[in-house]
Structure formats: C-alpha cells, structure tokens
C-alpha positions as CSV (number, residue, x, y, z in Angstrom):
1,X,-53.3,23.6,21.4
2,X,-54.5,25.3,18.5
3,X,-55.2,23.8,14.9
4,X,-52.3,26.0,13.4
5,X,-49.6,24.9,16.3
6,X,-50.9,21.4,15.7
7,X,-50.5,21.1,12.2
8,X,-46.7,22.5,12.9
9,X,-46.1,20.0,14.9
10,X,-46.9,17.2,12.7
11,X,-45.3,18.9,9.8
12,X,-42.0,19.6,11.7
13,X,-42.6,15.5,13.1
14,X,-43.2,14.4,9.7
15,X,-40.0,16.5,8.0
16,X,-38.1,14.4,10.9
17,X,-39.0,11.2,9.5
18,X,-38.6,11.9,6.4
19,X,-34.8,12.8,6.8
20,X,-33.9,9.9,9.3
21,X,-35.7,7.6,6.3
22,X,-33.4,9.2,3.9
23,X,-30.5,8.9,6.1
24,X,-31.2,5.1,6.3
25,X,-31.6,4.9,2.9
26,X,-28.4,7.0,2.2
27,X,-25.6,4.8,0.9
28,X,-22.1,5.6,2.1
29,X,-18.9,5.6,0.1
30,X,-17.6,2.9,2.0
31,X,-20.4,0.8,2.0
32,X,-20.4,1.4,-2.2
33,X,-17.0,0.1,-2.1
34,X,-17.6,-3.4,0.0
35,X,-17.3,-6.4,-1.5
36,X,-19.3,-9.6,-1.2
37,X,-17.3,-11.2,1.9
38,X,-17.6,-15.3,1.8
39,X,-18.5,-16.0,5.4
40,X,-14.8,-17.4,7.1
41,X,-15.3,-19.6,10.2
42,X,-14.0,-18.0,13.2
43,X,-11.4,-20.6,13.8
44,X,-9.5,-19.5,10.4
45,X,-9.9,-15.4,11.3
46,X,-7.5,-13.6,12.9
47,X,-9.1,-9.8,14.4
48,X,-6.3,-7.5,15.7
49,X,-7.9,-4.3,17.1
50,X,-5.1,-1.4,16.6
51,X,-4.6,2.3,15.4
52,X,-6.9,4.3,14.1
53,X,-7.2,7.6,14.6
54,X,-10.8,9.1,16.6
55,X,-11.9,5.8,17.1
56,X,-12.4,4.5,14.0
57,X,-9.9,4.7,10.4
58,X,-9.5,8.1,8.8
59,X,-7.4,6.4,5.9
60,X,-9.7,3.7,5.4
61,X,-9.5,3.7,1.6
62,X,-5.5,4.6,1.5
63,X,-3.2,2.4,0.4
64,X,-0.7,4.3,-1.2
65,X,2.2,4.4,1.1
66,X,3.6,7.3,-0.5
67,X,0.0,9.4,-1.0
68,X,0.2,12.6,1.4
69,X,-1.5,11.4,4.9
70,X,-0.2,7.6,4.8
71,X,0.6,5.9,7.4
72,X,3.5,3.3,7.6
73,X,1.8,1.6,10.4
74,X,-1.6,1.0,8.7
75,X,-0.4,-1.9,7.0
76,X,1.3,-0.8,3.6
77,X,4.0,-3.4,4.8
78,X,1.4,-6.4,4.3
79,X,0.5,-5.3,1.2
80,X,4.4,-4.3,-0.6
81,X,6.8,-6.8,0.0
82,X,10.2,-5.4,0.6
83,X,13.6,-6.4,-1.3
84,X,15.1,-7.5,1.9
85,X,13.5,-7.4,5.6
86,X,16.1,-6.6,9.0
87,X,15.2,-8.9,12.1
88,X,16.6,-6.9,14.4
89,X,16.1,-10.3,16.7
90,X,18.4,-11.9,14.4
91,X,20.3,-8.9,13.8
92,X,20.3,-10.4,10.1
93,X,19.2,-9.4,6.8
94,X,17.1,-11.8,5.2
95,X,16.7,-11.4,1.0
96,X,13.3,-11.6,-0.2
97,X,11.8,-9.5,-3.9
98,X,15.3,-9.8,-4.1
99,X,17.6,-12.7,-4.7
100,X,21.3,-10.6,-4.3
101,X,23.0,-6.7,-4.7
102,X,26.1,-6.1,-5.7
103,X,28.3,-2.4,-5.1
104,X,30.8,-1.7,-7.7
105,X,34.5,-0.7,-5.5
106,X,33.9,3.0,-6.1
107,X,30.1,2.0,-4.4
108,X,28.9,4.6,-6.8
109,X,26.7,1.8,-8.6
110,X,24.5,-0.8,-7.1
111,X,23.3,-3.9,-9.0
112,X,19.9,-5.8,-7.8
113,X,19.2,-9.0,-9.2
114,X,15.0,-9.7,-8.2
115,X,13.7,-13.2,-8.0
116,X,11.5,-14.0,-10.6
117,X,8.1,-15.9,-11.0
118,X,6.8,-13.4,-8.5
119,X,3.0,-12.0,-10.0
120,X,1.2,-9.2,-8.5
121,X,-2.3,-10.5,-7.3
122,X,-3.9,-9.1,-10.6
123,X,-1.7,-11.6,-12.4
124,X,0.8,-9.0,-14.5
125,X,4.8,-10.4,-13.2
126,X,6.8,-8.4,-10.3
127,X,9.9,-6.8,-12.6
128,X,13.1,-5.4,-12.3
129,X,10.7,-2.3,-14.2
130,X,8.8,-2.1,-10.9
131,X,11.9,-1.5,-8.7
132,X,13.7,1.0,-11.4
133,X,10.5,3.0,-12.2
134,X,9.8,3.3,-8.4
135,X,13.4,5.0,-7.7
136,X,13.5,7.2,-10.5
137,X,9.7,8.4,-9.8
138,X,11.4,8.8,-5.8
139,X,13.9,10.8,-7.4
140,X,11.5,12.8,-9.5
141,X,9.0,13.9,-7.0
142,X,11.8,14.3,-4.3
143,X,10.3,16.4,-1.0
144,X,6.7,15.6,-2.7
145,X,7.0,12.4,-1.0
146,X,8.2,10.2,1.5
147,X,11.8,9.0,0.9
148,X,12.0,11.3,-2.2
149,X,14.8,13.4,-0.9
150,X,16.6,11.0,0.0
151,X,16.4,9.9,-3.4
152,X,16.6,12.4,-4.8
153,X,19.9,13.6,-3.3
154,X,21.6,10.2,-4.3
155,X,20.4,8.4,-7.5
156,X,21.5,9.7,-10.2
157,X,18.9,6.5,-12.8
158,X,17.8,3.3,-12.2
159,X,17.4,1.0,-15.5
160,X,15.9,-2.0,-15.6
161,X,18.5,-3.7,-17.7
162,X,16.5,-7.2,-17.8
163,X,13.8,-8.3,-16.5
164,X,15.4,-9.4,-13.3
165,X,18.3,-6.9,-13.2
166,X,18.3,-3.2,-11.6
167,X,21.5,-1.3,-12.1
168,X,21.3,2.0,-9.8
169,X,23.8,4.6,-10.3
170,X,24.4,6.9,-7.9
171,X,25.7,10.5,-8.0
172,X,27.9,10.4,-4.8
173,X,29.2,7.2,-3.0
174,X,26.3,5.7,-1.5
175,X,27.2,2.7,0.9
176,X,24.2,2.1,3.1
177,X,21.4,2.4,-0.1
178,X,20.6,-0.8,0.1
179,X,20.5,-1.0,3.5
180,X,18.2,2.2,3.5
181,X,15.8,0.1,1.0
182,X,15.6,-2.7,3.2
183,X,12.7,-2.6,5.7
184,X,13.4,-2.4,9.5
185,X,10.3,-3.6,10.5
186,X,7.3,-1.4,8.5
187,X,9.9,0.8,7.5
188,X,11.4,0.8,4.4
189,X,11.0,1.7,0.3
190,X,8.0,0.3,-0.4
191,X,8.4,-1.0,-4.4
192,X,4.9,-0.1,-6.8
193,X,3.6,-1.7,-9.2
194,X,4.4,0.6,-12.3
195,X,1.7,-0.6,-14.4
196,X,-0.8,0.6,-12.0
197,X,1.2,3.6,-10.6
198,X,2.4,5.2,-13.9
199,X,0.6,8.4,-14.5
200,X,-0.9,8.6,-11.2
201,X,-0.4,11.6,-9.0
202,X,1.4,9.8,-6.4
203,X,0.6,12.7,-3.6
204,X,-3.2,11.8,-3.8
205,X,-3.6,8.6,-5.7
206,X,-5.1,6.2,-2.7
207,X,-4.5,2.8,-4.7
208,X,-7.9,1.7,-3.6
209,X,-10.8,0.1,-5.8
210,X,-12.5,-3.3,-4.9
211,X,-14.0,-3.6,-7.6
212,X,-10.6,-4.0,-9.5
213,X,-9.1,-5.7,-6.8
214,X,-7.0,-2.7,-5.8
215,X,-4.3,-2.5,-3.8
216,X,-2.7,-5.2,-5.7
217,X,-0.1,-7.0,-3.9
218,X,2.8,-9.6,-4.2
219,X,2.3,-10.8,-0.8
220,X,0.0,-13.4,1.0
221,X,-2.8,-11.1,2.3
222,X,-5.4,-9.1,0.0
223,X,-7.3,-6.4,1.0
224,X,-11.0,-7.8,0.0
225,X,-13.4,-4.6,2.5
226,X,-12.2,-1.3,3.7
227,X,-14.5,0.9,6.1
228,X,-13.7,3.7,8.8
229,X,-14.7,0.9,11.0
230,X,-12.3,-2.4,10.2
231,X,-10.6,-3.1,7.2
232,X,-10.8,-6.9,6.4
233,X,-7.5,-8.8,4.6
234,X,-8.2,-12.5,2.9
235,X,-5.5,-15.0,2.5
236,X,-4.6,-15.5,-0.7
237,X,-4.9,-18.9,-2.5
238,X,-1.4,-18.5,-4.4
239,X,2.3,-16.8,-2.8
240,X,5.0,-17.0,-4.4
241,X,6.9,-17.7,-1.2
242,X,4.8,-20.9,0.4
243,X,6.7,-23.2,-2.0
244,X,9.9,-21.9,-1.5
C-alpha cells in the first residue's frame, strides 16, 4: 500500500469516528424533553406494551386529541376526562365532569350542570368556560377537526352562564348531543382546558412540554416522559374523584 492510499485510509477512518462521536454526543428532541423520572419499584408500575406505529410511537410528543394525526387510541382518554362515560357492560351511563343535563321540550337547548372542585393538574379549576369554549371552538373550526362538523352542523353557542352551568343552544332539534358527547369507551368530545388551548392552532398545537407539565389533565395519570420508544404516565398524588 502506498503512502498516499494509506493516508486515505486513515483520513476516511478518522472522518468515521468523528461522526459516530458526534452522533453519540448528539442530543435528541426527545431526550431534551425527559424529565428527571424518581425511580418507582416494580411492584407499583404497571407496563402495557400496545400501538405504535413502525415499531416504536410516531406521535410521541402529541397530545392534542384534536391536532391533525391524533390518535384516539393513544391515550388522550387518560388524560381528558369525559362529562359522562357508556359501559357498554352495564349498558349505563355513568356521570362524571358532569353532575346532570337537562333538554328543554322543543330539545333545541341543553343545559350541563359540571361538578365543581375539579382542578386541572397545573392547579387553575375545571369550568363550565372549559366545556363552552371547547364547543364553540368545535363549531368554529368545523371539518378542520375532529367532531367539528358535527358541531358545527348543530350548535348554534355555548355560554358558560356560571361557573358550573353550560347552556348549549342548538340550531335544529338535537336529541342524542349529549349522548354524542359522552365517551363510548376512548371515544368521545374530549373537553380542553381553555386557558391553555385559547389562541392555539388546534390542527398543529401537540399540547406537549415537560418542562411545564404539559398535557395538563383532570384525571389521575400525568404524563411525566414521552419518547418514540415508551411514554411513561405517573399517578398523581391528588384526584378529585378518590374521595368521592
């Protein structure tokens, strides 16, 4: 081998270390993102192994439900709490944000009276403003997003008329709305917080930032690490529900 093809070699061998190094070295966006995890003993973790798309998560760091590419079965139920839940094993319909709804007789307005001292796990309070603003931004952004037609083809306003008090009108008679609201297992309208939400491009806002504790959630689970490889949920010290 000749002294020029020799020093090629080690160049090229030397340009190839250098770039695994830097590889190494490189820090990921999801690995920006982690949290500090407390180590959990393995008798208090549950690990499901599900979904995911190519063998790891494509919509690791998505956790708007209505953002374009979500995915109902990705676990936006665990983290927005419905206003009633169907157990189809029950065949019952079991209250829960919500405390009661009333239909007017001409069922062209619905009234939806919301429990109250429910927080959202950044501490600002669950509202009847949460449930209003989400309908009328449905209505707004109509085919833009999931449910919006829907929406869109039968409220006419929500308004927050207290802070535990939703008053929907409708612009046709609209029977089954509340039942369409209610989640069937993962499926349902999912209800945003509108202090975080408002302003937001809901077709690509993702909801996601550890370091501000986002998503925020009512319910018991918070997301606390996302990755394209596992996305890890702590239980949280305070729910509204494990008194009641």
């Amino acid at each position: 081998m000749s002294d020029d093809t020799a020093a090629h070699h080690l160049r090229r061998r030397d340009l190839i270390k250098t770039g695994v190094l830097a590889g190494m070295a490189a820090v990921l966006p999801w690995q920006e993102s982690r949290a500090d995890l407390p180590e959990v003993a393995r008798n208090r973790t549950m690990v499901l192994s599900w979904g995911g798309r190519e063998g790891r998560w494509v919509d690791w760091d998505l956790w708007n439900p209505y953002s374009i590419g979500s995915n109902h079965q990705n676990g936006a139920n665990l983290i927005y709490e419905p206003l009633a839940y169907y157990s189809a094993f029950a065949d019952k319909t079991y209250m829960w944000l919500a405390e009661s709804y009333e239909f007017t007789p001409d069922l062209k307005r619905l009234t939806i009276k919301t429990r109250s001292g429910i927080d959202w796990s950044d501490g600002q309070p669950f509202s009847a403003e949460d449930v209003a603003y989400t309908l009328n931004s449905l209505r707004d952004l109509g085919p833009k997003v999931r449910w919006g037609v829907d929406v869109q083809q039968a409220v006419d306003k929500a308004v927050a008329s207290d802070p535990n008090t939703v008053v929907v009108d409708f612009k046709i008679p609209a029977p089954r709305f509340f039942f369409f609201m209610t989640y069937k297992y993962d499926i349902g309208v999912y209800i945003v917080p509108k202090h975080v939400f408002d302003g937001q491009d809901w077709t690509t806002f993702k909801h996601f930032d550890l370091a501000k504790r986002w998503p925020i959630t009512t319910g018991p689970w918070q997301v606390v690490d996302a990755s394209p490889q596992q996305k890890v949920f702590d239980r949280r010290a305070t729910w509204w529900a494990a008194d009641r």
